[in-house]
Each structure stands twice: as structure tokens, then as C-alpha cells.
C-alpha positions in Angstrom: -36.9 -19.0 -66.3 -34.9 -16.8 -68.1 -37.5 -15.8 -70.6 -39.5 -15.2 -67.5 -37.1 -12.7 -66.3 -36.6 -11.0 -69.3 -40.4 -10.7 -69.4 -40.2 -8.8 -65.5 -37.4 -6.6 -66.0 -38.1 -5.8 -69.6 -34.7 -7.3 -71.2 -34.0 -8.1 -74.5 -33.0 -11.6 -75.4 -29.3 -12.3 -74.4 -26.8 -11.8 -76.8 -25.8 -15.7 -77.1 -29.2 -16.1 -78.7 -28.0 -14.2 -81.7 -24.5 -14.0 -81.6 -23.1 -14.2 -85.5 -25.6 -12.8 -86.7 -25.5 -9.7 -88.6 -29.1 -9.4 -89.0 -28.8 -5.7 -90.2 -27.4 -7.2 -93.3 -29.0 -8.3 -96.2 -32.0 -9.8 -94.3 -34.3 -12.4 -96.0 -37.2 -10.8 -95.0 -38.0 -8.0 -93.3 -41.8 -6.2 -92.4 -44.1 -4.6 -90.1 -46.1 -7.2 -87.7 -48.7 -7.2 -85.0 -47.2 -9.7 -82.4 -49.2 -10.5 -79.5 -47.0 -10.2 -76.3 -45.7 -13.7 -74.6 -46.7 -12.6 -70.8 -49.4 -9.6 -71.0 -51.3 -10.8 -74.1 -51.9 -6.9 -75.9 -51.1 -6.7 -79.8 -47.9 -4.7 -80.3 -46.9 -3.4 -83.9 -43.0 -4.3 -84.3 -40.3 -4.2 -87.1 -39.8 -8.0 -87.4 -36.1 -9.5 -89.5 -36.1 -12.6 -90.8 -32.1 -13.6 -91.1 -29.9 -17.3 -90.4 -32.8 -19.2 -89.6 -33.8 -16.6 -87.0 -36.9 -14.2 -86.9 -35.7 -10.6 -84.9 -38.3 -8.2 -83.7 -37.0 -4.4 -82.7 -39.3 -1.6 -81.7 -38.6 0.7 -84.8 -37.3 0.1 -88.8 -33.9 1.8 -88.3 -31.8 -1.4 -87.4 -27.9 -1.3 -87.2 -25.0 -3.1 -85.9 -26.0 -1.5 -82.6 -29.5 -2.3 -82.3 -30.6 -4.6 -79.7 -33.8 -6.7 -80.6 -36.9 -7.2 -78.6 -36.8 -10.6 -79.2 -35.4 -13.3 -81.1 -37.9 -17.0 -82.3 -35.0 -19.9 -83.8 -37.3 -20.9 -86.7 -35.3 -23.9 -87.0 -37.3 -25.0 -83.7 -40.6 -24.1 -84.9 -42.9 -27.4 -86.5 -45.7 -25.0 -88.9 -46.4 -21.7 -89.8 -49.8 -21.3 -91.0 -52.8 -19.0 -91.2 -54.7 -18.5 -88.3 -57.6 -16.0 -89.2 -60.0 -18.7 -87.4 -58.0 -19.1 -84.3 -58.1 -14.8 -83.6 -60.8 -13.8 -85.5 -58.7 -11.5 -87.0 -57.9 -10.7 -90.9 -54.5 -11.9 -91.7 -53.5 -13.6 -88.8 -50.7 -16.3 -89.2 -49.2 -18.6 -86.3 -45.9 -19.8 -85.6 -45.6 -23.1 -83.3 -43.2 -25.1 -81.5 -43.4 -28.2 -79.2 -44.3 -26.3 -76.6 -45.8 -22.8 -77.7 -47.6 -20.9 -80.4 -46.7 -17.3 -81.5 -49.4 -15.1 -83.2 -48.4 -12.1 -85.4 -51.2 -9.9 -87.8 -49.6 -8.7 -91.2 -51.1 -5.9 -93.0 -52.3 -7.5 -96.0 -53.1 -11.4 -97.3 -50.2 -10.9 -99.6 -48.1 -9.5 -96.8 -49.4 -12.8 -94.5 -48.7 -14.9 -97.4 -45.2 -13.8 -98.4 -44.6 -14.0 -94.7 -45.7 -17.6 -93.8 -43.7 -18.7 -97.3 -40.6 -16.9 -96.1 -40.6 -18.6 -92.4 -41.6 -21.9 -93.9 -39.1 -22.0 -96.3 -36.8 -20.9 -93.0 -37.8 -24.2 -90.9 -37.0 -26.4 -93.7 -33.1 -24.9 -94.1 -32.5 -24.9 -90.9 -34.8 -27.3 -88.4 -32.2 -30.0 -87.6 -32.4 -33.4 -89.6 -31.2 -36.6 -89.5 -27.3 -36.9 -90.1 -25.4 -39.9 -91.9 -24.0 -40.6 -88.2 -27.4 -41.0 -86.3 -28.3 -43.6 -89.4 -29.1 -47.1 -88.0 -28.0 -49.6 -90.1 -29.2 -52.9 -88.8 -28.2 -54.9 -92.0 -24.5 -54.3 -90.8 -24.8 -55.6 -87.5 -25.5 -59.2 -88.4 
């Protein structure tokens, strides 16, 4: 619901959903896309930064400490990145997908769409949640 009203009133994600993370820093990645909007579906250009397992986009290049993005996808939450020049009908078109959505963003070149679905894929890996020692079962020890 909150996404929902962020959609209406035209707010930015809420600062918790980036908070310690100086993504004006030394960015993994960073690029021009064409993102298609999550409500009113129209293709918007948009500076996108790839940074701590989260992908930013802001309206313009110049991003500082005081820059509020436009929007903020945990990759970590995300299952593939792949291309999706089929799905669109459109040259170098890549999708992002989680459980419950997919995300569509047009790069300006194949090696752009390429560096970019490396970079993000490379991003789930480090930082989707795996299985930890403690959540191990091990049924040979409770005999």
C-alpha cells in the first residue's frame, strides 16, 4: 500500500529503504536506462546506481549525499535478470523479476544490456539471502 501511495502523491521511496547507503560513493554500476513506470506504464529515461545489493534510479546524473532517488529495487529479492527483447519487442530490453513482479528497463546498446544484466546478476548472487549453518537440519543428530 505504501508503494501505492508513493505512486499517487509522487514520493520517493522512504528513506529506511536505503538507509546506510552511500550510493553516491563508489557505485558498482552506474548508467542511463529506459524503465517502464510501475503504475502508468510510459518508458522514462533515468540515471539508474547499482550500490549494496541495491539498484537506485534518480531523475538526472548529478547524484550527491543529498539526492533523493526515484526509486530503490533490493536485488537481493530479485530471482533472474535476463534479456527480454522478445517479451517488448524492443532492442535491448532486459527484465528484472521477483516472486511477485517483473521490472523492464531498455539500455542503449547490447553491450550496455549485457554489462548491465552481468552487473545485477552478479548483485543477486552476493546478496539474495541463503541458507545459514543455523537453519541446517541435521536429522543424523536427532537419533
Amino acid at each position: 500500500m505504501a508503494s501505492l501511495w508513493q505512486a499517487v502523491t509522487g514520493a520517493g521511496p522512504l528513506a529506511d529503504d536505503y538507509a546506510g547507503v552511500e550510493f553516491w560513493l563508489n557505485p558498482e554500476r552506474t548508467g542511463w536506462l529506459t524503465k517502464q513506470g510501475e503504475y502508468i506504464k510510459t518508458w522514462r529515461r533515468r540515471w539508474f546506481v547499482l550500490k549494496q545489493g541495491k539498484l537506485f534510479w534518480f531523475k538526472d546524473s548529478y547524484v550527491t549525499r543529498i539526492s533523493k532517488p526515484r526509486g530503490v529495487i533490493p536485488v537481493g529479492n530479485c530471482l533472474t535478470v535476463k534479456g527480454a527483447e522478445d517479451v517488448l519487442n524492443k532492442q535491448f530490453a532486459f527484465e528484472l523479476s521477483t516472486s511477485r513482479e517483473t521490472m523492464y528497463f531498455i539500455a542503449d546498446s547490447d553491450k550496455e544490456k549485457e554489462e548491465w544484466i552481468n552487473s545485477i546478476g552478479r548483485s543477486i548472487v552476493q546478496h539474495s539471502r541463503s541458507v545459514t549453518d543455523n537453519e541446517v537440519v541435521d536429522y543424523d543428530s536427532k537419533r
